[in-house]
ROTI-992478 format. One record per residue: x, y, z of N, C-alpha, C in turn; residue in three letters. Coordinates in steps of 0.2 Angstrom, whole numbers, plus 5000, padded with zeros to 4 digits. Layout:
XYZXYZXYZALA;...
//
This chain:
492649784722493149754726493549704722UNK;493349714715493749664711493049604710UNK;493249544707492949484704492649464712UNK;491849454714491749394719492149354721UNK;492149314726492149254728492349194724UNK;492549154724492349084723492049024726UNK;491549064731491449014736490948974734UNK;490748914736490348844736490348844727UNK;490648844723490548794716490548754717UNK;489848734712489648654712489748634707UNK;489948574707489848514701489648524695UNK;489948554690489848544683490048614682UNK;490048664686489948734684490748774680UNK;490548804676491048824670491448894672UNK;492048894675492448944676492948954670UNK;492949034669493349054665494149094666UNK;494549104664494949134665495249184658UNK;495649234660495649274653496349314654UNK;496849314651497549334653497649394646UNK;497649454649497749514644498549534646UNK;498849464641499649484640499949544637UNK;500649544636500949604633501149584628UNK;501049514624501049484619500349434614UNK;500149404618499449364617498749404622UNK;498349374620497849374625497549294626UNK;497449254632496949194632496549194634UNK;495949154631495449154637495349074637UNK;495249044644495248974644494548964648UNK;494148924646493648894650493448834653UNK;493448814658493548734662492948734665UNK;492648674666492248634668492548614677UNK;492048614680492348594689492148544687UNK;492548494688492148424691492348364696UNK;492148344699492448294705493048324708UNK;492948374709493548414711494148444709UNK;494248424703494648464698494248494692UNK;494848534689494648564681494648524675UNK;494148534672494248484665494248554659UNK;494748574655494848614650494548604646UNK;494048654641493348624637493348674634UNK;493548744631493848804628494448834629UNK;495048824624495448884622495448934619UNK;495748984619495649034612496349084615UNK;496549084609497349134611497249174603UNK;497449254605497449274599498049334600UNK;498649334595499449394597499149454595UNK;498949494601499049564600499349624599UNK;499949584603500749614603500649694608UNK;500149714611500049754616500649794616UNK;501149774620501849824620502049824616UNK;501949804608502149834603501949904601UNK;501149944605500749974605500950054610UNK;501150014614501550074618502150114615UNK;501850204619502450234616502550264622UNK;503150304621503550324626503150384632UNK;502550404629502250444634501750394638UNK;501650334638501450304643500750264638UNK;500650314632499950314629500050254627UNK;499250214623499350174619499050204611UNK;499450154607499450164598498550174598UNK;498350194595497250194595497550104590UNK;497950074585497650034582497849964586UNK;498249984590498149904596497649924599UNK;497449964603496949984608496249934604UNK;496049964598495549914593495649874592UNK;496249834592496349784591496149724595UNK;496449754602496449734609495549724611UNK;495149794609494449784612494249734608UNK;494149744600493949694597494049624600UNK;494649584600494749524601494349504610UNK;494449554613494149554621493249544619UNK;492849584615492449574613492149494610UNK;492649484606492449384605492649354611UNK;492949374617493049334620492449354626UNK;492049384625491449414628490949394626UNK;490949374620490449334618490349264621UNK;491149234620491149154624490649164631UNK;491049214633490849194642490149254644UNK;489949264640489349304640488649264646UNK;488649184646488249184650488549154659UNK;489149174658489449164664489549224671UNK;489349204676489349274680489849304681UNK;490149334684490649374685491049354690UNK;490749304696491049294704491549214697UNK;491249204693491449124688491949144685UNK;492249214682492749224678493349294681UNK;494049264681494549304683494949334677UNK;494849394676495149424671495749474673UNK;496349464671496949524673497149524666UNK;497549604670497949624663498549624666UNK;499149614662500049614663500449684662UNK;501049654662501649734661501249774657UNK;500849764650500849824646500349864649UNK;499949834651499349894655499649904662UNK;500049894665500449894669500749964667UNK;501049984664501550014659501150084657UNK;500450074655499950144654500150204660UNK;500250234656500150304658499350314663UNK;498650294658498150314662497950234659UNK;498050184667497550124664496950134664UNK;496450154669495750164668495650194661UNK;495850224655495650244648495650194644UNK;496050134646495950064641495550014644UNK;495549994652495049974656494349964655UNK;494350024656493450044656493050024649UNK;493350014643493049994636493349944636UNK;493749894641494049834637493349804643UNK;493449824650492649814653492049774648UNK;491949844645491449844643491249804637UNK;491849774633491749744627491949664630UNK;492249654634492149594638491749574643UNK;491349614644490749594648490849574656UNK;491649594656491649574667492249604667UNK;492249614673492849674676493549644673UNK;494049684674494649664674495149684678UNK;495649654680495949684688496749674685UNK;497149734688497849724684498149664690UNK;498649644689498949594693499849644693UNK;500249644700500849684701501349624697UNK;501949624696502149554693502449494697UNK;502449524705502549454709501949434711UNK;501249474709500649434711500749374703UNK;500749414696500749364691501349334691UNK;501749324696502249264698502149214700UNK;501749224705501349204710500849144707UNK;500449184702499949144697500249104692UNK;500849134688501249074685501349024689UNK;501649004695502048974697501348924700UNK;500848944702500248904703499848854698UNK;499948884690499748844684500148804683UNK;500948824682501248764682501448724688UNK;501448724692501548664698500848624698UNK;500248634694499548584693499848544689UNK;500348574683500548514677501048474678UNK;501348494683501948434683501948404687UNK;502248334688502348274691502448304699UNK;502048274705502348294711503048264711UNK;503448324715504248324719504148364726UNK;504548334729504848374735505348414735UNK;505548404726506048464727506048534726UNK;506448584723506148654725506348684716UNK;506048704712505848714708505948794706UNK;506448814700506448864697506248894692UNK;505648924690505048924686505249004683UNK;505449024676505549074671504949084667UNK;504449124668504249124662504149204659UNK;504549204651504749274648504149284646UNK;503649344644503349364642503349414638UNK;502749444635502949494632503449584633UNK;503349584642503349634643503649644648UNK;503849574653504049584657504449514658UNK;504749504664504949404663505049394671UNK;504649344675504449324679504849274681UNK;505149264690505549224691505349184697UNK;505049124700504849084702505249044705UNK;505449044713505848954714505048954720UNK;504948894720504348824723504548774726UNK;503948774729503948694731503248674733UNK;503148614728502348594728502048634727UNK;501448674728501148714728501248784728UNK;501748784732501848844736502548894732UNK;502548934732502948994728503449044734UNK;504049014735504249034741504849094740UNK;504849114731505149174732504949184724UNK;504849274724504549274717504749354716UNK;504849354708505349414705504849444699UNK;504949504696504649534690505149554688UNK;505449564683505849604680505649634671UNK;505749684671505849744665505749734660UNK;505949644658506249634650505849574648UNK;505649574642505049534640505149544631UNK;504949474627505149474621505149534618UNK;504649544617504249624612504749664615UNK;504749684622505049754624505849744621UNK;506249674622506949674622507149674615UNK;506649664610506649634604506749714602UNK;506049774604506249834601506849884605UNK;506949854610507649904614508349874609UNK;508549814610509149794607509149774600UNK;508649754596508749764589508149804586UNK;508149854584507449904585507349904578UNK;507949914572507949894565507949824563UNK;507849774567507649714567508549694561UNK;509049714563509549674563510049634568UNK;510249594568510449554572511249554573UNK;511749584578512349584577512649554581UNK;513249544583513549494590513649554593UNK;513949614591513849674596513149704599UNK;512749694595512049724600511949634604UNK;512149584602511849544608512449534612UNK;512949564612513349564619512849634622UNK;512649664621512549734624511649684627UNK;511449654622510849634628511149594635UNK;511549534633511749484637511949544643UNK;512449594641512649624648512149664652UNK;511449704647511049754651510349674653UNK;510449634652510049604653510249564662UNK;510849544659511049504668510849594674UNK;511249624669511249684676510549664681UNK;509949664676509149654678509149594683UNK;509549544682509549474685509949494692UNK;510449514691510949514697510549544705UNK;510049584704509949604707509649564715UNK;509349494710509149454716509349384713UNK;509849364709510149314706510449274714UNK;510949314715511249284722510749254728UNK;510349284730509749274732509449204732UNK;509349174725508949134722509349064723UNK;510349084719510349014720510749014729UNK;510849064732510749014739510248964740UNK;509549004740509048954741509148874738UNK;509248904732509348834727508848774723UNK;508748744719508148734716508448654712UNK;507948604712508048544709508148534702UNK;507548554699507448574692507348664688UNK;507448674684507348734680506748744675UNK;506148764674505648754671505448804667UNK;505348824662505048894655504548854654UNK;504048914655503248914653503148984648UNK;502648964646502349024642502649014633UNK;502449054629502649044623503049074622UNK;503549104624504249094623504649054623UNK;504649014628504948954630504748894626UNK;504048894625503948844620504048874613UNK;504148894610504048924602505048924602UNK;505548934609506048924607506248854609UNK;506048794613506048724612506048704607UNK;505248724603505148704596505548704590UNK;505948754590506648774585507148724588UNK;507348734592508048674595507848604593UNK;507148594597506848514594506948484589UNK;506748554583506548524576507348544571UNK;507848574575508448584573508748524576UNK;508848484577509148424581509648464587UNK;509448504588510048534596509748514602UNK;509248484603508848484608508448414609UNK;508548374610508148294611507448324614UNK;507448364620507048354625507048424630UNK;506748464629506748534633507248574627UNK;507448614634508248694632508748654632UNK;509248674633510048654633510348714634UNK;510648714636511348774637511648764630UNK;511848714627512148704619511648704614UNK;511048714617510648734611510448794611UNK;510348824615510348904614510948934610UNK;511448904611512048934612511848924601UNK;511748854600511548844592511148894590UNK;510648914594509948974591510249054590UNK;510649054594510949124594511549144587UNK;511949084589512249064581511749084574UNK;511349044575510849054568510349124568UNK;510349144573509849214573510549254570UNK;510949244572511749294571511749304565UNK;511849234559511749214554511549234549UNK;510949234551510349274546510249334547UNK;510549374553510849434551510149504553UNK;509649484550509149514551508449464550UNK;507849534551507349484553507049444544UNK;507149464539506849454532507149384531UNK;507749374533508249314533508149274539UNK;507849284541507649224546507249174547UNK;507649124544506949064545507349014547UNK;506848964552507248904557506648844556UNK;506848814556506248744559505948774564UNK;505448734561505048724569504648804572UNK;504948854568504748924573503948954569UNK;503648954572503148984570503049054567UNK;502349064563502749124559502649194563UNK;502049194568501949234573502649234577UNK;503049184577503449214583504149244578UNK;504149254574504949254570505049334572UNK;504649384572504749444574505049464579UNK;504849414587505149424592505349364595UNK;505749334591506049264594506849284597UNK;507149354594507749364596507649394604UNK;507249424602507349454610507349404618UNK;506549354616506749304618507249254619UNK;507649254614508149214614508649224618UNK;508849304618509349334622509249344630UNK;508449334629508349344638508649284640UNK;508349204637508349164639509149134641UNK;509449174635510349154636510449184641UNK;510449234645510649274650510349244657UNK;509949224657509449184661509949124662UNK;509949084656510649034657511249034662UNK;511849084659512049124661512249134668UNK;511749184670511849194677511549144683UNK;511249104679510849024685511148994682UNK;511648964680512148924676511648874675UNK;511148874673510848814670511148794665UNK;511048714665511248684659510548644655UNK;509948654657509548614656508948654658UNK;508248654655507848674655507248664654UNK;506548614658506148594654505848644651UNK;505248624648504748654645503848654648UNK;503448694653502848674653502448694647UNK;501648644650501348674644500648724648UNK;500548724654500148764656500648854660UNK;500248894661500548954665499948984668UNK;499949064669499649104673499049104671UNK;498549084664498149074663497749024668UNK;498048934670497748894673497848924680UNK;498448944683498348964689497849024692UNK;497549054685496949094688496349044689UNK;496648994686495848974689495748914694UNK;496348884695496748854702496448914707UNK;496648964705496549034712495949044713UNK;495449034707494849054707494548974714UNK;494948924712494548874717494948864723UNK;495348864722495948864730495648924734UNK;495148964732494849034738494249004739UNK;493948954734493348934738493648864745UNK;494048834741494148764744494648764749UNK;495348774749495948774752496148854756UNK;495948914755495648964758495949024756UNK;495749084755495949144749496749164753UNK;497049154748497949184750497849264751UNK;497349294749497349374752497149364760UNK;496749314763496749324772497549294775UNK;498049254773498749224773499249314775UNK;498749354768499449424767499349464772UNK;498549474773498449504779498749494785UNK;498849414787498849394794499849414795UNK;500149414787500649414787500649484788UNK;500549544788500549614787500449594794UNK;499849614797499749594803500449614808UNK;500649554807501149524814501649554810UNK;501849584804502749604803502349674806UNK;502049724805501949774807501849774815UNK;501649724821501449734827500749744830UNK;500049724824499549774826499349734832UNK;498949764835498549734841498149714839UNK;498249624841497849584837497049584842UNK;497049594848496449584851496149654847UNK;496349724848496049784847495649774839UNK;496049734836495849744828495349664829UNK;495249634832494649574834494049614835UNK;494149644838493549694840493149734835UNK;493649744832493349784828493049764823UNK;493449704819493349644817492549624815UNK;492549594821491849564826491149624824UNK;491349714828491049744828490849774820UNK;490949754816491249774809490749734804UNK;490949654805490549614802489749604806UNK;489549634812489049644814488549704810UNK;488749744809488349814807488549764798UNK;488849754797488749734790488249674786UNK;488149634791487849574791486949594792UNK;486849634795486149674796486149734789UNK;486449744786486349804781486449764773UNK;487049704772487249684767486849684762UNK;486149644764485649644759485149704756UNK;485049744758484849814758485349864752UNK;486049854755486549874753486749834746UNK;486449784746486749754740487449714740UNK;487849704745488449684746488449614747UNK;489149564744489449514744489649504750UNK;490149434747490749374749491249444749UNK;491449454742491949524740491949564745UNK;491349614747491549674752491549634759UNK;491249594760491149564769491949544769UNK;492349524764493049494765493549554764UNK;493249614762493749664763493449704767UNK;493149694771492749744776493249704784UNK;493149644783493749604788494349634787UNK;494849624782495349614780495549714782UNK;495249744782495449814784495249824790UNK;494649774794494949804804495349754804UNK;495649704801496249674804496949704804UNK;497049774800497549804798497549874798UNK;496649894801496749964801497449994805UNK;497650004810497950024815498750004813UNK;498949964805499549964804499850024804UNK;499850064804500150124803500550144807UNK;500250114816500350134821500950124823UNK;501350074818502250054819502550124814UNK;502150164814502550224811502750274816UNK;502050294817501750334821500950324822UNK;500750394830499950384829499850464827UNK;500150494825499950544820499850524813UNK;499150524812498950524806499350434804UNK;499150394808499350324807499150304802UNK;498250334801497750314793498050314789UNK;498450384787499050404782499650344780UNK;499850324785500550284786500050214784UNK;499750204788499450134787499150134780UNK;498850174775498850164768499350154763UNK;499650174765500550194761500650124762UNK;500750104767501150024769500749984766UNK;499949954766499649924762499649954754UNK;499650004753499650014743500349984743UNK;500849974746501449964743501849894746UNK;501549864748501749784753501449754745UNK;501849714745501949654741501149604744UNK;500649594742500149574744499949504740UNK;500149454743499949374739499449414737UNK;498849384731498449374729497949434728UNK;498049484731497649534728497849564721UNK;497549584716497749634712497849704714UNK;497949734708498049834711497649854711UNK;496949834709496449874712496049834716UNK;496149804717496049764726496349804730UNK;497049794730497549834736497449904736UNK;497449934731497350004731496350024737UNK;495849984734495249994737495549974745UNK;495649944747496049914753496549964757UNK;496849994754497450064755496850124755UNK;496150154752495850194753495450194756UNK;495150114759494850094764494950124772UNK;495550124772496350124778496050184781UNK;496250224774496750284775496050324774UNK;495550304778494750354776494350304782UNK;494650274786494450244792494250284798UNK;494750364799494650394802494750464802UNK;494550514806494750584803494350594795UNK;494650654792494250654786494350594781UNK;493650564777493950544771494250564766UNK;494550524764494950524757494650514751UNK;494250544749493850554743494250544739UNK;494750594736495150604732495450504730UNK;495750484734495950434734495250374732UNK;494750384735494250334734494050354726UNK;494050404723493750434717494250414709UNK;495150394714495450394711495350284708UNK;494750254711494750184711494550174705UNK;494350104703493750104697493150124697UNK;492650154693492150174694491650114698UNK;491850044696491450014700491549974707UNK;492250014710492449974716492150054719UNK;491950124717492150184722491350184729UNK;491050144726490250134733490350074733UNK;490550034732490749974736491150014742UNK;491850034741492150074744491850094750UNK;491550154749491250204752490650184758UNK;490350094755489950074760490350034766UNK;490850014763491449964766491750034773UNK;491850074770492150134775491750144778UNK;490950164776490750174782490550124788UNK;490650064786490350024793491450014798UNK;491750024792492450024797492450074803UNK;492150144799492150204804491850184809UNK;491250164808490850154814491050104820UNK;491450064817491450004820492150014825UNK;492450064821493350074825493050164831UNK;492650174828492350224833491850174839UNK;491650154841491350114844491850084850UNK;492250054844492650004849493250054851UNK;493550134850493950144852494050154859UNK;493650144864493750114872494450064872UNK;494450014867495049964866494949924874UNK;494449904875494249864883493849794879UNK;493949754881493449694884492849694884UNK;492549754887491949764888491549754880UNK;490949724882490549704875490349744875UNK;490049764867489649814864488949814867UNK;488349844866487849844868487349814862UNK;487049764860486649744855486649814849UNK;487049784843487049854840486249844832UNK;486049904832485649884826485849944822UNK;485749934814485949994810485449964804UNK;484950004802484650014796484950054791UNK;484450044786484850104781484050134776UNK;483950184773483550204769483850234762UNK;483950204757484450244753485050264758UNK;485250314757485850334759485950354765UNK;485250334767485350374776485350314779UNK;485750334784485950274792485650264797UNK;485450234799485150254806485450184811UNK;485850204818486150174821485950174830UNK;485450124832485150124836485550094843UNK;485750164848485850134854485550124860UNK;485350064866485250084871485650164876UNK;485050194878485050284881485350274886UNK;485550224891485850244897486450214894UNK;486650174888487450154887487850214884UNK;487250244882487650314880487850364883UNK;487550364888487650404893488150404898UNK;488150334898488750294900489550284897UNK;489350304890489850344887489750394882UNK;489850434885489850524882490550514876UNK;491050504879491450514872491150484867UNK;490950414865490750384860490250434856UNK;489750454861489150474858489150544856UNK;489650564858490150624856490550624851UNK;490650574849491350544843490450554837UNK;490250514838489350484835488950534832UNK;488950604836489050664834489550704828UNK;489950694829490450724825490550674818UNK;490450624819490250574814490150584806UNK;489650614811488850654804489050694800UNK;489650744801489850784798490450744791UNK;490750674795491250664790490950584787UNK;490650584788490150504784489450564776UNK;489550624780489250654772489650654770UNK;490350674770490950664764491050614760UNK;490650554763490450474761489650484755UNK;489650534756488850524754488150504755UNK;488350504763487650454766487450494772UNK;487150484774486850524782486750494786UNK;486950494795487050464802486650494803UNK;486150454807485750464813485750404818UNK;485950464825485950394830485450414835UNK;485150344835484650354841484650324849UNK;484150364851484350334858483750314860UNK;483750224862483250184863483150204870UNK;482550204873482350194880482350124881UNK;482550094884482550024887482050004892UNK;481750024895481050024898480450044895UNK;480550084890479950094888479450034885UNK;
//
C-alpha cells in the first residue's frame, strides 16, 4: 500500500525523506521534536537521470548505476530507520520510463525501503507544502514555480494550503537537450524556446492569474543556482528581477556556447543546464508578467516530511480526496457507511494473523467509501467505470502506486477479479492487495440488502489462506440470497488465492 502511517511519532524519533529527481537525488533526515522538525542530515548528489533517457522510454545502463549506486549510500544512512519513518518518490524521469517497475525494483533494493512514484500535481502539491514551512506567515495568496529537471511545477497557495496546482513537460535537463542539443546558444533557438515554451504555460496561465497571487516564489536548484549568478553579477540585489534575467540571457547569448560559458556565481555542476533553466524561467516571466521573484531555500524534499507528520497530526490528505471523489461522483453515502463499518469489522478480527497495518486498514476504508463510484456511469459493470475514475482523478496525496492499488482494489470488488491488473501492481503491494479485496468482497456482499438492518455479529478466522466466515443458521436462512451470493463467492475469492468457507452456527446449541 506504499510507506505505513505516520501515526503516533514520539519525541525525538528521526524521519527521513528522499527525493529521486530528474536532476539531483536528496535525502534529508530530521529529528521530531516539541512538535516540529529539526534538520540533522543532508546529502544531495546530480545524477542528471533525464540525461539518461532515450527515446524508447529505456534508461542509459550508466545512469541506471549511477542512480542504484548513490541510492545505495543513501541506504546506508537510513539503514536503521523503519520504513512507516521514511518517504521515498521518484519524479518526471521515472515518470517518463517506459517500464518503471525495471528500475524500481533494484533502486528498492539498494535503498532499503519502498519507493512510490508521485504524479506531478501530487509533487506540486509537496513543493508547495516544503516551502509554505519556510516562509514568513501571510494571508496572502502565493505563486510558487519550481523548475526541475524534468518537468516544472506550478503552485498558487495560501498558508498551508495549495489551491491550484500544475505539471508541465519542461524541465532544465529536458529543455537544455530539446532547444540547444549541441550545447550552442543562439537568439534564434531561444526565440524558438520562449515561444514552444509559453505554448506549455498558456494552457492554465489565464486560469492562475484570475485567481491571482501576492508574491512570486522559485524553489529548488534552478531557481537558486540562477539567483546566484544575478546576485554575484550585480543585476540582482535580492531574489530574480525581470531585468536580471533579461541580463542572464544576454550573457548566455554571448558566450555563444557551453565551453565559453562562465558567470559568477554559477556553479560548476550547473553550467551544463543553466540555459535551459534560464529560458523556462524567462517565459515563466513573460506570460505571469512578473517582475520580481523570491528565492526559497526548502521544496518537495521538506514537504515529504511535513506529509509524513501532517498524516499523523493534522489528518492524511488522502481521506480529504476520497471524501471529495465521494460527493463530485454522488455515491450513496449511508450505502458505502455500511460497508465501511462492515469492512473494518472483518479486518479488525483478521489484521494480526494477516499481518496487516495503519496502511491497508486505511485503504481498505478509503475503497468502501468509493466502491460504487462508478455508479454515476452506469451499473453495468460500475467496478469497471468506478477503477477508471479513481486510476485517473487527480488524487491529493496519494502516489501512483497507491492510486493504482486503490483502482484494482475497485475494479475487483465484485464479479471476477482483476488479477491482471492486481499482478500489474508492485510485487510488494499485490497480497496486501489481494487481502484488502477480499474483506471488501465480503463486506459489499453482505451489506448488498442496502437496509438499516444491522449485520448479525460477524466472526472470520483465517488459517493460511483459508477463510472461514461464521454466520448465525437461522439469519441465513432468513436470507437465502446472501447465502447464495456466499456460495458463489468460493469460486471468485480462489481467483484471490484463498479459500471461503461459511458456516452455519446453531444458536441454540
Amino acid at each position: 500500500m506504499g510507506n505505513a502511517t505516520a501515526s503516533d511519532i514520539r519525541d525525538g524519533e528521526l524521519l527521513a525523506a528522499i527525493d529521486i529527481g530528474s536532476n539531483s537525488f536528496h535525502l534529508l533526515v530530521a529529528r521530531y521534536e516539541h512538535g516540529g522538525l529539526r534538520i540533522i542530515d543532508r546529502m544531495r548528489e546530480g545524477i542528471r537521470l533525464a540525461m539518461g533517457l532515450r527515446a524508447n522510454g529505456a534508461l542509459d545502463p550508466a545512469y541506471r548505476e549511477r542512480a542504484l549506486a548513490c541510492l545505495a549510500r543513501f541506504g546506508q544512512r537510513l539503514r536503521a530507520l523503519p520504513h512507516e519513518r521514511v518517504h521515498a518518490v521518484a519524479t518526471n524521469a521515472v515518470r517518463q520510463l517506459a517500464n518503471p517497475q525495471a528500475f524500481l525494483l533494484p533502486a528498492e533494493t539498494a535503498l532499503g525501503h519502498p519507493i512510490d512514484i508521485v504524479s506531478g500535481r501530487e509533487e506540486a502539491r509537496l513543493i508547495y507544502l516544503g516551502v509554505a514551512h519556510d516562509l514568513a506567515e501571510s494571508r496572502q495568496r502565493r505563486l510558487v514555480v519550481d523548475i526541475g529537471g524534468g518537468s516544472t511545477e506550478f503552485i498558487i497557495g495560501k498558508e498551508f494550503d495549495a489551491l491550484r496546482t500544475e505539471s508541465v513537460q519542461v524541465g532544465c535537463i529536458a529543455s537544455t537537450l530539446r532547444f540547444f542539443p549541441d550545447d550552442k546558444y543562439t537568439p534564434k533557438r531561444w526565440r524558438q524556446a520562449q515561444t514552444d515554451i509559453a505554448v506549455e504555460l498558456q494552457q492554465f496561465a489565464q486560469d492562475y492569474r484570475a485567481l491571482g497571487w501576492g508574491e512570486a516564489i522559485g524553489s529548488s536548484g534552478t531557481a537558486k543556482a540562477i539567483a546566484s549568478v544575478v546576485q554575484a553579477n550585480g543585476w540582482s540585489e535580492q531574489g530574480i528581477s525581470a531585468n536580471a534575467l533579461a541580463h542572464l540571457r544576454e550573457a548566455i547569448l554571448a558566450a555563444g556556447s557551453l565551453d565559453r560559458l562562465q558567470l559568477a556565481g554559477l556553479a560548476e555542476d550547473r553550467v551544463p543546464i543553466l540555459a535551459g533553466g534560464a529560458a523556462i524561467l524567462e517565459a515563466v516571466f513573460t506570460t505571469f508578467a512578473l517582475e520580481h521573484m523570491q528565492v526559497c531555500e526548502t521544496a518537495m524534499r521538506e514537504g515529504l516530511l511535513y506529509d509524513l507528520v501532517g498524516r499523523a497530526l493534522d489528518g492524511d490528505p488522502r481521506a480529504g480526496s476520497i471524501a471529495t471523489l465521494a460527493s463530485r461522483y454522488g455515491v450513496d453515502r449511508a450505502q458505502a457507511a455500511r460497508v465501511h463499518h462492515a469492512a473494518l469489522a472483518l479486518f479488525d478480527q483478521i489484521a494480526s494473523a494477516w499481518q496487516l497495518g495503519h496502511a491497508e486498514r486505511d485503504m481498505l476504508g478509503w475503497a468502501a467509501d468509493i466502491h460504487e463510484v462508478g455508479l454515476a456511469i452506469a451499473h453495468s459493470l460500475h467496478h469497471v467505470h468506478g477503477a477508471y475514475i479513481v486510476a485517473h482523478s487527480d488524487l491529493a496525496g496519494f502516489t501512483r502506486q497507491g492510486q493504482q492499488a486503490l483502482a484494482a482494489i475497485v475494479r475487483s470488488h465484485r464479479r471476477k477479479p482483476d488479477r491482471a491488473g492486481i499482478e500489474a501492481l508492485p510485487a510488494r503491494l499485490r497480497l496486501p492487495v489481494r487481502k484488502v479485496t477480499v474483506l471488501l468482497r465480503l463486506a459489499a456482499l453482505l451489506e448488498r440488502a442496502r437496509t438499516p438492518e444491522p449485520l448479525p455479529p460477524l466472526r472470520l478466522s483465517i488459517d493460511e489462506r483459508n477463510l472461514r466466515i461464521d454466520l448465525p443458521e437461522r439469519w441465513l436462512q432468513q436470507h437465502p440470497l446472501t447465502r447464495a451470493d456466499l456460495e458463489q463467492e468460493r469460486d471468485h475469492i480462489k481467483q484471490l488465492d484463498f479459500k471461503l468457507q461459511v458456516r452455519a452456527l446453531d444458536e441454540t446449541a
